[in-house]
N, C-alpha and C positions, 0 to 999 in steps of 0.2 A: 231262545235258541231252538228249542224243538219245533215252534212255532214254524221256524226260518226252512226247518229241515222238512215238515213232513206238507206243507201247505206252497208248493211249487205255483200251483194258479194264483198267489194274492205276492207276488213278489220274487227278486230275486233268492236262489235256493244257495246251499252251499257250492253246492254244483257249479251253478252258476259262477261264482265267485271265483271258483279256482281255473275254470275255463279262461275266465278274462285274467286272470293273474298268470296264467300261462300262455295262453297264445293271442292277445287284444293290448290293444292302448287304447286309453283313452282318447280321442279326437275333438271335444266339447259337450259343452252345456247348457241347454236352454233355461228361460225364463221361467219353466215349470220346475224346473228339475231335476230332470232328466238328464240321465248321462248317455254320451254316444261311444261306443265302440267299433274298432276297425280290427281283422286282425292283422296279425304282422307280416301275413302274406299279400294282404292286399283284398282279396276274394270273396271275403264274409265282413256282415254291418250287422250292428245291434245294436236296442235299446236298453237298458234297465230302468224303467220310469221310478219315478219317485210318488210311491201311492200306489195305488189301483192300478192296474197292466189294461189300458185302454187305446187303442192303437188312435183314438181321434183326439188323445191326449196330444200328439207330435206338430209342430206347427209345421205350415207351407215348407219353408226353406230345409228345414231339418228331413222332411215328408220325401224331398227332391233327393237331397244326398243319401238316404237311407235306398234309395229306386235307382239311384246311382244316375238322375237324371241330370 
């Protein structure tokens, strides 16, 4: 748990958590594991990867909607 709270670079923080439990839905999940977030304005995307926070973790198609292309 302290782990979760004080090490923000290796993962989602609590923070985190209560952000998307506030203002995001979830929208899907990749093959990695990775979760996608929208919030419920519409306006902001986000990942929380599963593992390591690697942006060349996110595949083609997920890469597109995340750029909102």
């Amino acid at each position: 748990m302290l782990k979760k709270i004080f090490t923000w670079w290796n993962g989602a923080t609590i923070g985190t958590a209560l952000s998307v439990w506030r203002n995001g839905r979830e929208v899907g999940r990749d093959s990695l594991g990775n979760v996608y977030y929208q919030s419920k304005k519409g306006d902001r995307r986000w990942v929380i990867y599963n593992g390591i926070n690697d942006a060349a973790r996110i595949p083609p198609e997920w890469y597109a909607w995340m750029h909102k292309q």
